[in-house]
Structures are given as C-alpha cells and as structure tokens.
N, C-alpha and C positions, 0 to 999 in steps of 0.2 A: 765445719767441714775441713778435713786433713788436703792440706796444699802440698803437692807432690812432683818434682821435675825426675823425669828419666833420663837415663842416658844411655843412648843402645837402641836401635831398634832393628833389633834382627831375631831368631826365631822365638826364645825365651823371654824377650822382650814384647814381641807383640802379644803375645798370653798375658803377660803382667798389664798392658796397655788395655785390653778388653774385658780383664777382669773388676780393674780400677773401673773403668769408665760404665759400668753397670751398677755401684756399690756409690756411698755418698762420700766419692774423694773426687778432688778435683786435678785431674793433671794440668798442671801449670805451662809445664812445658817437655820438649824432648829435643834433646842433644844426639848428633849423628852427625857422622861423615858422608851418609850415603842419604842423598837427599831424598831417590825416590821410594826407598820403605821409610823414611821418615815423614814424608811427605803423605805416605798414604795412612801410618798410622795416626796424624794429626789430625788427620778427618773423618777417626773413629772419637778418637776424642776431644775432638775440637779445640785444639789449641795451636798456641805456634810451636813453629820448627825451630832452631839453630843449629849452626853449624862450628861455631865460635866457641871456644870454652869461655869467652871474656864477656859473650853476648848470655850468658846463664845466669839468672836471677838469683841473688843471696839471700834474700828469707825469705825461702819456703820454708814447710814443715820439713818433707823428708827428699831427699835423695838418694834416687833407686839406680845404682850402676849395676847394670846389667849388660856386660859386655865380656871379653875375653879376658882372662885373668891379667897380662899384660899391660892389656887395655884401662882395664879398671884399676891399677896400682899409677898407670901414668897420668892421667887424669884425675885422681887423686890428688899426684903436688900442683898440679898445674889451679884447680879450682879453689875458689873463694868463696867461703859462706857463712853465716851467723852461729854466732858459736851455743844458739841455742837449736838449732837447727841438728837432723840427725840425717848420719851420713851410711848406709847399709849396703852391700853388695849379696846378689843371689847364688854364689860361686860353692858349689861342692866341696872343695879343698884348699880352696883359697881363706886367709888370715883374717880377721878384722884386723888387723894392725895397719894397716896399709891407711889407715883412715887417722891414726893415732894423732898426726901433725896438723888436721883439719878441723876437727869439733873433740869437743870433749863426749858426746853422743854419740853414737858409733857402734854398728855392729852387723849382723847377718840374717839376710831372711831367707832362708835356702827352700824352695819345694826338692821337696822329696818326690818327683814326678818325672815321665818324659814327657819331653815335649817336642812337635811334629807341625810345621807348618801348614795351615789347612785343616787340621783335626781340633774340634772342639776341644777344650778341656773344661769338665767341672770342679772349678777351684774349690766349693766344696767338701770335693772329696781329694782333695791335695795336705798332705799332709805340711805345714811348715814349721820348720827347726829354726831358733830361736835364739842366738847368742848375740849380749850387749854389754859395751862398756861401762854399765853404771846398773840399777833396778829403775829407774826412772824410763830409762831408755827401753828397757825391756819389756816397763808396762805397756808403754807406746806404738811397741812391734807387735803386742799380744792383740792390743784395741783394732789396730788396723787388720790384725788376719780374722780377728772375728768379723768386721764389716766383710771380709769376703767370704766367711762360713765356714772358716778353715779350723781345723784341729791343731792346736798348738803344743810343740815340743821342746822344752828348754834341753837345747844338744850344745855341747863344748866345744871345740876345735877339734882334738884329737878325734871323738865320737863321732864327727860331724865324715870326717876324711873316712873312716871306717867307714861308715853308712853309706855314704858316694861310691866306695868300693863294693858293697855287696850290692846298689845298685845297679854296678858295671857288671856284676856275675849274672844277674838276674831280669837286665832288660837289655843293653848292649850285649854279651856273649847269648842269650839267649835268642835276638834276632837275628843275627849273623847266621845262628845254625837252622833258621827258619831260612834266610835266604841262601842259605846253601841247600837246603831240603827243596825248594824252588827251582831253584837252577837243575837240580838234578834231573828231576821232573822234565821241567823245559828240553834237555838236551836230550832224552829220551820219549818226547812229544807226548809228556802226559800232561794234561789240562791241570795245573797247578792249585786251582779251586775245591778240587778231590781233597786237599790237603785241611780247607779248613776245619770241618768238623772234626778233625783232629786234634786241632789247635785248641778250638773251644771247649772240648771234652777235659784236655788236658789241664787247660786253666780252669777250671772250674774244679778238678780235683784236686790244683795243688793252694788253690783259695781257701777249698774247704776242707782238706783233711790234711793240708803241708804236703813239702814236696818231697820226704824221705818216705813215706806210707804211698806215695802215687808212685813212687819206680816203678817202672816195667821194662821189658825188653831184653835181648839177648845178653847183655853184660851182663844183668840181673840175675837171672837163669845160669850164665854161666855156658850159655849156648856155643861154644868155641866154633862149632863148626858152621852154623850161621852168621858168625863174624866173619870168617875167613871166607866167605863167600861175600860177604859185604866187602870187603876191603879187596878181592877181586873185579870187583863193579868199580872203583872208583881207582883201579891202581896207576893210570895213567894222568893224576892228578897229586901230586906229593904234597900241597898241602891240605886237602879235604882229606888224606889218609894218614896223616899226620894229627889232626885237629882228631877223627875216628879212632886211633887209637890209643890219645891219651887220654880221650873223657871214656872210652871205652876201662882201661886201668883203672884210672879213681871211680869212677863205678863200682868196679871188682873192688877195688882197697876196701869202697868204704861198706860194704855189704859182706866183706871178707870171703870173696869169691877166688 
C-alpha cells in the first residue's frame, strides 16, 4: 500500500484527498496552516493533521504539495525527508526543480482538470501529465494514477505551461463569458436557466466534432449589423464591450471574415 502525506488542503487538495482515500493508498498525513479544511479533510481520510513542517513524517512514500506555487517552493527548503522517498507537486506551470535540493525522486503529477469545491470529480476521466527526475520515479507516478484509473501522459515542462495555457483559453476565459452571458440575463430579468441548454448543446458539439466546425454566430456570418446592435446593449459597460469586440475580430481573423 503507497504511504502518502499531503500538503495543502484547500480546493485541489481536497479532490486529491478523496480520490486517494477510495483507491488502495493510504494518506499518512496532511500538512496545513488552516486547521479547519484540514481538520475536515482528516476525517474523510482518517488520518492526522499537522500544522508544523517539523511535525511531518520522513518516510513516507510520496509527498503531494499541493499548494500555491510560492507555497510549495517555500516549504520545499524547509522539509525533511528520505532520500528514497519522492517529492511531486500538482502545479500547471510550476518547475520540478524546486524539489532538486530535497530527494533525488522528484517530479510532477499535474491533472489536466478543473476543479470546484463541492463538485464531484471522476478522477477517472482526469487526465495526468507526468514529468520525473529519474524513470524509476516516473514508473512510481504512472503505478499510482493507475490505482486512481487515470490516463497517463508523459508531459515536459515547457509542454506542461502550454497545456495549463490552452486550459486557461478553454475553461477559465470560457466561463467568465458564461458568467458574463449570466449577468446580462440577470440585469435584464431573464431567468438565467434559459441559458443552459445552450451550454449543453454547445458542449457536446465541440466534444464531438471540435470547436472550429461548431462556430456559429454573428462574427461567423460576418453579421456587422447584429453586432452593432449587440454592442449597443452593452455600451454602457466598457469592459464586456471590450472583451465583444475582440473575440468578435479573432473570430472574423480566423474564419477570414
């Protein structure tokens, strides 16, 4: 059974915390400053808390930093651990290197997912990118995402910051414009619910046929005069008419409208 202490327990942390604690790994322990989500994730997984980086156990198998990039490079010099032991962080565009001065094992277990407090996740169907300082260590990272049913992808550093970016284009900027599609709604008292079957049509057509063949819409068309009547609805707002009319152009650019 893989012996496992975390560190972090805040939103991408409690995912990792109920993923482990359903699969045959045992969390050892969990490191936090904020006692009461650490306190409640202990008692999904039954273990103890600390608050101490000196009170953190040194041989365990692995150590999951799961914390804010700063977070996890500071805590990094400060811990002590067996140099057979392996030291991985779940960070989008953050380095393994920051582990370099700690174990000779060392490396990245990134999902390729969002994650939402309160919202299931099926780990899965999470994809995780895989980058380690040795092949031993990498064998180690692959064994443990299989116990969670994961699909594994040996990703680099450089690929790894790309892929976190086309994340940000594709779930970040893409809800933002959901929650501004909301609001709009809201301020003009329409029941915002109208909106989903929208949402699910839409995703399901750029799942299954990508999302350059699913365009639609006035930029598409080239509809100038339904724009300019769109950006009259929103004109007393600069930046929802700002954000309108530059995905409105790369639209046009890239459809050569």
């Amino acid at each position: 059974m893989s012996d496992i202490v975390i560190l972090g327990s805040g939103n991408v942390a409690s995912h990792f915390v109920k993923a482990f604690s359903t699969c045959d790994i045992r969390i050892r322990q969990i490191y936090s400053r904020n006692s009461q989500t650490a306190a409640d994730l202990c008692k999904v997984a039954k273990c103890e808390y600390v608050s101490k980086v000196d009170d953190i156990v040194a041989d365990a198998d692995f150590y999951f930093f799961i914390m804010n990039d700063e977070a996890n490079a500071h805590i990094a010099k400060q811990i002590s651990i067996n140099s057979s032991s392996v030291a991985v962080h779940t960070a989008g565009s953050q380095s393994m290197n920051i582990f370099s001065g700690l174990t000779q094992n060392y490396g990245v277990f990134y999902p390729f997912q969002t994650f939402t407090k309160g919202v299931e996740t099926d780990f899965s169907k999470v994809p995780i990118c895989i980058e380690a300082s040795n092949p031993e260590t990498y064998l180690s990272l692959d064994r443990l995402a299989q116990k969670l049913g994961c699909k594994t992808f040996n990703i680099d550093e450089s690929k790894r910051e790309v892929l976190h970016l086309s994340g940000v284009f594709a779930s970040n900027f893409m809800n933002h414009c959901v929650n501004i599609a909301e609001d709009i709604l809201s301020d003009n008292n329409i029941d915002t619910n109208i909106i989903k079957p929208l949402l699910e049509q839409s995703s399901y057509k750029i799942i299954n046929h990508g999302a350059q063949a699913s365009q639609t819409g006035p930029a598409l068309r080239n509809d100038n005069h339904t724009i300019e009547k769109h950006l009259k609805l929103i004109e007393k707002n600069a930046q929802y008419s700002a954000i309108y009319r530059v995905l409105t152009d790369s639209i046009k650019t890239k459809f050569n409208k």
